[in-house]
N, C-alpha and C positions, 0 to 999 in steps of 0.2 A: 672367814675370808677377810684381809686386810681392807678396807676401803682404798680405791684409787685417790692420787697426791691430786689436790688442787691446780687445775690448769694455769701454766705459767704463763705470763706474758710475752708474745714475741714481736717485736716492734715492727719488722718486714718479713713478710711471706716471700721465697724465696720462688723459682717459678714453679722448679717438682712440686713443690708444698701448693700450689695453684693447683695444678693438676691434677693430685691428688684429690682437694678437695671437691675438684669438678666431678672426678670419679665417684666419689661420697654421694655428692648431689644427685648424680643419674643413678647411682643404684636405690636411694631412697625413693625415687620419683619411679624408679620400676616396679619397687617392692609395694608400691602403692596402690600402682595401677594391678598386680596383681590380686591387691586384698589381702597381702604377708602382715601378721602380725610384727609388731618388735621382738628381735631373734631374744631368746631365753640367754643368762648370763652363763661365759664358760663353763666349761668344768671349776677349773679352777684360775684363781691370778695368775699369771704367766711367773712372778716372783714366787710364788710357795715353794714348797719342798715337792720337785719329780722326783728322786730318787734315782738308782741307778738302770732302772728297766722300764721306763718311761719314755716311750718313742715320743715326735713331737706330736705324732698325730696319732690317738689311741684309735683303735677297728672295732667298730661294732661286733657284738658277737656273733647275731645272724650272717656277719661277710665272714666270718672263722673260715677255713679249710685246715681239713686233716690230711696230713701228707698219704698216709697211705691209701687213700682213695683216688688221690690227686693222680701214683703214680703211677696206681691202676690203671686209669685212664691211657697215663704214656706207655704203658707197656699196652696196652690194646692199641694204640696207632703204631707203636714201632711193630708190631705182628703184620700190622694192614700193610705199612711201607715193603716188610721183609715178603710178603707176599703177592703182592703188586711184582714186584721186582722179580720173582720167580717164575710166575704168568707169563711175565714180558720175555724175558730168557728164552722159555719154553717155547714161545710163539717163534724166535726166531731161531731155534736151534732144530724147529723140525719144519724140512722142504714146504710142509702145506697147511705151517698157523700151528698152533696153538691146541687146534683139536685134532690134527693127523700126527700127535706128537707119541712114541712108542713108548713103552713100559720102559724100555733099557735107554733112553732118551732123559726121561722126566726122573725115572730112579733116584740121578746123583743130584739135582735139583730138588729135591720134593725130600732126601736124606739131609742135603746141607741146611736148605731153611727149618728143618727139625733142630741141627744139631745150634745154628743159630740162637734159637727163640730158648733150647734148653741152654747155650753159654750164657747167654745174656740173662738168665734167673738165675745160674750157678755164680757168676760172676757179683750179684746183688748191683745190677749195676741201675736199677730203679731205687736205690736206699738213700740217694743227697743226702749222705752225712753233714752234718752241719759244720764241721770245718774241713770239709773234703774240698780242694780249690781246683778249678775248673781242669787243669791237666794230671789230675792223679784221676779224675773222673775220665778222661781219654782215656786212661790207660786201660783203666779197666775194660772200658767197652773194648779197647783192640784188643786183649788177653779175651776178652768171650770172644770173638771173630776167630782167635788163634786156636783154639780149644776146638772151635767149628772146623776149621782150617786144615787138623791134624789127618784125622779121619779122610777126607778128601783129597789128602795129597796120597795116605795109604792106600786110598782108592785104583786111584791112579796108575800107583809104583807096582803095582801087584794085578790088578784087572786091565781091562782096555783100557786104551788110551783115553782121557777126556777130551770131549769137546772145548775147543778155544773160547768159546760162549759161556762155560762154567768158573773160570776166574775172572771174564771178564764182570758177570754176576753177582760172585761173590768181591770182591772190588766196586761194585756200583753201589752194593747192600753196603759196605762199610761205610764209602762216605754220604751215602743215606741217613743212615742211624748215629754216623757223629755230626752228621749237623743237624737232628732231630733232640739228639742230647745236649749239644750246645742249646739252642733254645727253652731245652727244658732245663737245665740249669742257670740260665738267665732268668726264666719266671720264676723257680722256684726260691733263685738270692733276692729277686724282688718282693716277693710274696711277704718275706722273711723279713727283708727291712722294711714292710709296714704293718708286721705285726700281726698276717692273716692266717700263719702255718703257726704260731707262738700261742698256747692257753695262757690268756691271761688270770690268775687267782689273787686274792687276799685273804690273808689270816687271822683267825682270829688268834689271840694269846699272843703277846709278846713275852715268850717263852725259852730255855736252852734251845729244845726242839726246832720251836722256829727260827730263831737265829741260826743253825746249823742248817736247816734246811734252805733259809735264804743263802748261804754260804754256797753251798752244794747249787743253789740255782745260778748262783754267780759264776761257777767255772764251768756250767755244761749248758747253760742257758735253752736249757728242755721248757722253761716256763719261765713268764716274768710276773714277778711276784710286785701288784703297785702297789700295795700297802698293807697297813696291819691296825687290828680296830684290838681294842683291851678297853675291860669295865676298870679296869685300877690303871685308870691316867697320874694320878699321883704318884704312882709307884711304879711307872716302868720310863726310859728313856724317850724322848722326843723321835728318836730312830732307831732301827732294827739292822744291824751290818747294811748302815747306808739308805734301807726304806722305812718313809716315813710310819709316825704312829697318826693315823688320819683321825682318831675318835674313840668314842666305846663301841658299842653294838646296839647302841639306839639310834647313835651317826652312823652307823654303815646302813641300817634298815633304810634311811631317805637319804644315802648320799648318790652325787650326780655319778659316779663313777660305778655305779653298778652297772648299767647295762652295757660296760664290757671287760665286766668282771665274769670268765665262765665258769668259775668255780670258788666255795667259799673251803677254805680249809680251816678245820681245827686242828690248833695244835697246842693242847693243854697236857698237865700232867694226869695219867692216865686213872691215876688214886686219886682224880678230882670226879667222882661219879657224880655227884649234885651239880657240880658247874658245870659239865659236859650235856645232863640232862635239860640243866636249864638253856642254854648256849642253843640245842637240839629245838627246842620249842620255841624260843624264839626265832629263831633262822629259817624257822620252816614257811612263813607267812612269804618270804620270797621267792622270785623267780626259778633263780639261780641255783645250781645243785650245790649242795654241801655235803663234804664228806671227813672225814676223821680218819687224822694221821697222828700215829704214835712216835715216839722217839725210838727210830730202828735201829740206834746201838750200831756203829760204826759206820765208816765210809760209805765201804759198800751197799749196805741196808740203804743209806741216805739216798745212794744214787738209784736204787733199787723204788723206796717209796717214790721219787723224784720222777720216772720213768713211768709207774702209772698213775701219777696224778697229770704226765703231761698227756697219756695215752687214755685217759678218762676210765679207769679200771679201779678204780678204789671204790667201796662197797661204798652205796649209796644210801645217805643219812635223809636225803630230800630229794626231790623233782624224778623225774621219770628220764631212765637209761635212752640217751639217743639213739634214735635210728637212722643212721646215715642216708642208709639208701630208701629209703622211706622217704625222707628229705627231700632227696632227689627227683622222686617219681613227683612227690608234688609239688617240686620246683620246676619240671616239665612242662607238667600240667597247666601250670600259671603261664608259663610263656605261651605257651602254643595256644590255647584257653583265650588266654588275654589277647594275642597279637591277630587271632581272629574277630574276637568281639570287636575289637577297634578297625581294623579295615572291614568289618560289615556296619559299624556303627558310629564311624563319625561323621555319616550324613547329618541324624538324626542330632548329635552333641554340636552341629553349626547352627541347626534350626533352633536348639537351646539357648544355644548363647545367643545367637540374636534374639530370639525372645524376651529375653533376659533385659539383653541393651536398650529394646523398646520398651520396657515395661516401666523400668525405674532407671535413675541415676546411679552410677556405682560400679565397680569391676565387675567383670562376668564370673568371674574365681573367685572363692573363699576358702582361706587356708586354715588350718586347725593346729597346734600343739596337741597330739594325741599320745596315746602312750602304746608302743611296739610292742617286737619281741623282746623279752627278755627286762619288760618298762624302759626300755629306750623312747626315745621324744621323737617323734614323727612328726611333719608338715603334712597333714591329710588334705587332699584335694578335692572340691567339692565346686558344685555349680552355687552361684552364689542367690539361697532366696529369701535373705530378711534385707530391709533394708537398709543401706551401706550405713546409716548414721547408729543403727541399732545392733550393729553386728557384737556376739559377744563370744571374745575370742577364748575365755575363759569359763564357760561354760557355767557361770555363775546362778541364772535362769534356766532353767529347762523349758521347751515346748510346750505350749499349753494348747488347749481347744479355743480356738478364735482368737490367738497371739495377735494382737496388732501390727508386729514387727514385719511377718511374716507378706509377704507383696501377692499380689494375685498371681501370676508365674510361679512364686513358688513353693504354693498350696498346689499346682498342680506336679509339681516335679517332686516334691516331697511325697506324696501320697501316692506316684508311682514310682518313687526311688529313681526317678530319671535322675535326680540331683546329686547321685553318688557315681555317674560315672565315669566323672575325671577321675576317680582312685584307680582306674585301670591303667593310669602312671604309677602310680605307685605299685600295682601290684608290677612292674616290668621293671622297675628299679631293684624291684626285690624287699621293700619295707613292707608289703601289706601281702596277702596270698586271696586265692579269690573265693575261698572257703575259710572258714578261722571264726573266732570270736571277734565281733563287731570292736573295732579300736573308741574308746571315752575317752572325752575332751581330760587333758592335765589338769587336775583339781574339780574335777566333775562334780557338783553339790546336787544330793537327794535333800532337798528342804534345805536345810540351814547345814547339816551335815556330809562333811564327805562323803560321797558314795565308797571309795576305797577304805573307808574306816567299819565301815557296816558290818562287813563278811570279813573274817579270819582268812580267807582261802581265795580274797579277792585276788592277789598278785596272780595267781595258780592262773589262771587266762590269759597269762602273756607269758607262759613257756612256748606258746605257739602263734608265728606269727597274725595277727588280726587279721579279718577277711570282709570283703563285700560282702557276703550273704554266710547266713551261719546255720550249724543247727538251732541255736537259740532262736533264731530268725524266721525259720519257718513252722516252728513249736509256738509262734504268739507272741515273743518275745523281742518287740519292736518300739521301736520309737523312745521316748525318753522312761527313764527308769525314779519315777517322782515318791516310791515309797521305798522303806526296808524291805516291805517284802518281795517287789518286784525286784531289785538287786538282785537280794539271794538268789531268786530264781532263774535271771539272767546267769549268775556265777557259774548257780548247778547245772543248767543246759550246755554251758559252755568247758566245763571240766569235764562233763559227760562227753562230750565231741571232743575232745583233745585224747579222752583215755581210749575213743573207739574210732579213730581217724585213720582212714584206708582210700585207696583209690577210688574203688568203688561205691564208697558212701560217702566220697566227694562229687562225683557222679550225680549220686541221687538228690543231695543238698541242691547242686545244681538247679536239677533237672525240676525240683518243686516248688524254687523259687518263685518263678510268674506265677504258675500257680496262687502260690499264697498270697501273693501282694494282689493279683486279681480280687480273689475273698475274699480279702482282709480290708472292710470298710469303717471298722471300727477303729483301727488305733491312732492313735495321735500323733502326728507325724509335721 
């Protein structure tokens, strides 16, 4: 990264520039009183190379969505709407409600939202093509309304007469479900232009292959491709059709852009078996799935491989196949989980923080640089108990027995974890979950050495987002991690609970918590 130009001279501040700076002042003077460290530097200089699939503001990977579950969701509320609105019909198309309604009454009701719910999936009108513009998207949904339509008019022409209540039904359901789908295709161009429905990958090889396939992501833009890492920088171009060459693949292993990098693609020549092995073993110490793409020999193959690298279908070289709705269920969990513990629990976190405030000088909060999902840099929230002049934001020292730092407050809030339950913002933000592997301070030191440098398989704990309490957590596995071999064992409890993570043995982690912190008088905390 270029160094920033030496501040120039300006001989009058102008009044915006006043105000500005007043702006400066109070947000420094908030970040203070909150206990925020000084924020980590960009990604990158606002001057470097973005390339051409470079939003201004990249999305974490934990905020990703994948359209088709997205649209799952829309096609289960336009059923709800399409049915609701049949109900209602019903109720008034028969003398006594709803429930005095006849079989030969509800028939042509209870046949049309059938024939509805099947236009509206014949039609694909849940597919937001990604250059499909909002009124060829109307069309569609009226052509499935027409399809429903046909049938009913046959009905009609050839049986009893219908009742005036069933077009007017069917007419209420249309402009239902087209202003359901305007909405839904407002969120989902939104979504789009900030990058949350879009995988982002990087390549390795600056290669035919990858230039072709950057090409091919350029006109169908199924993925945006931010960069491309090569061990022969000498020998390949500063850019790839337009995206940057960021480094080798010792710069991609600690560069800041990985964690919203969702996918690492190789794309070497395929009669490189030694460099693809080696590429494999190295890449594996990360988060981030890596998978290998060949050179598919024409257009089509390109748009083909292209389609499931953006659909996460290519055979898995690292990390473990997502489970969407797996996700889901304990992305529930955490709300609902979490939005209870804090309305039964923020008596007890005002009786802390005042505590706190009497006890010592200093903010009631202590903010953390941790490392998330996917090694993304989290602000971890905590009750603040060293004190304020000894705070170390860097996690340079570890916790010792009889720390001096440490204030009378909170030696007691450490030792019953009272002091981690500001993180239940975090878990409602969605950075933290309230089961996971416990999140370590950015540049966490075992002795003199990294703790990330110990274990091979260290990154392997932030394929899932970090948690209040873990299985490592309740296995013994508490408090600071001061030798190699407690790491490793922290690692292994914690890869162990990510390979065997289920509702219900989220449940039990729960559920043994106090438990364990009850009988656990020994660890150093």
């Amino acid at each position: 990264m270029r160094s920033a130009p030496a501040p120039r001279a300006v001989p009058d501040a102008s009044p915006e520039e006043g105000w500005v700076d007043a702006v400066r002042a109070l947000h420094r003077v908030l970040e203070t009183q909150f206990g925020r460290e000084p924020d980590a530097a960009p990604l990158e200089d606002p001057r470097d190379r973005r390339g051409p699939f470079r939003p201004r503001r990249l999305t974490p990977v934990r905020s990703r969505l994948e359209l088709r579950h997205v649209t799952h969701t829309f096609r289960w509320i336009d059923a709800t709407a399409i049915v609701v609105a049949t109900l209602t019909a019903a109720h008034f198309l028969a003398e006594g409600g709803l429930l005095q309604a006849t079989v030969g009454q509800a028939l042509p009701l209870a046949l049309g939202a059938g024939l509805l719910l099947w236009g509206l999936r014949a039609m694909d009108t849940h597919g937001f093509a990604l250059n499909e513009n909002l009124s060829r998207h109307f069309v569609r949904v009226c052509a499935a309304f027409s399809l429903a339509g046909l049938p009913l008019i046959a009905l009609d022409l050839v049986g009893p007469r219908l009742s005036p209540v069933v077009p007017a039904w069917f007419a209420v359901s249309l402009m239902a479900v087209l202003a359901l789908h305007g909405l839904w295709w407002l969120i989902v161009a939104g979504w789009r232009r900030d990058g949350k429905l879009t995988p982002n990958i990087v390549i390795v090889g600056a290669t035919p292959a990858a230039r072709k396939l950057i090409e091919t992501a350029l006109a169908t833009r199924e993925v945006a491709v931010l960069g491309v890492f090569d061990d022969r920088l000498d020998r390949v171009p500063r850019e790839l059709a337009g995206v940057p060459v960021l480094g080798n693949t010792t710069d991609l292993l600690t560069h800041k852009i990985m964690p919203y990098v969702d996918r690492i693609v190789i794309a070497v020549n395929p009669s490189a078996q030694p460099r693809i092995r080696e590429l494999i073993d190295r890449l594996r110490v990360l988060p981030n799935d890596v998978s290998l793409v060949l050179d598919a020999g024409g257009e089509d193959g390109r748009h083909r491989a292209l389609s499931r690298i953006a659909d996460a279908q290519l055979a898995q070289v690292s990390g473990e196949p997502a489970d969407i709705r797996r996700a889901g269920v304990k992305r529930a969990q955490d709300l609902v989980v979490g939005a209870l513990a804090l309305l039964l629990g923020w008596p007890l976190m005002i009786a802390v923080a005042v505590a706190i405030k009497l006890d010592s000088p200093g903010p009631v909060f202590f903010r953390q640089r941790r490392h998330g999902f996917n090694n993304e840099e989290i602000l971890v929230w905590k009750f603040r108990s060293m004190r304020a002049e000894a705070a170390d934001f860097a996690a340079v020292q570890q916790v010792r027995a009889g720390d001096d730092r440490v204030t009378r407050v909170g030696r007691f809030i450490r030792k019953t974890s009272l002091d981690e339950l500001p993180q239940l913002f975090n878990v409602m933000t969605g950075e933290m979950s309230l089961v996971g592997p416990r999140p370590h301070a950015v540049g966490m030191k075992t002795g003199q050495t990294e703790s990330a440098r110990l274990v091979a398989e260290y990154a392997h704990r932030h394929r899932m987002k970090p948690g209040m309490t873990g299985w490592a957590a309740i296995n013994g596995s508490r408090g600071p991690v001061d030798t190699p071999e407690l790491v490793r064992r922290r690692v292994a409890l914690d890869i162990e609970y990510i390979e065997r993570q289920n509702f219900w043995f989220d449940l039990y982690i729960m559920a043994m918590t106090i438990p364990c912190l009850l009988g656990d008088r020994d660890t150093v905390r």
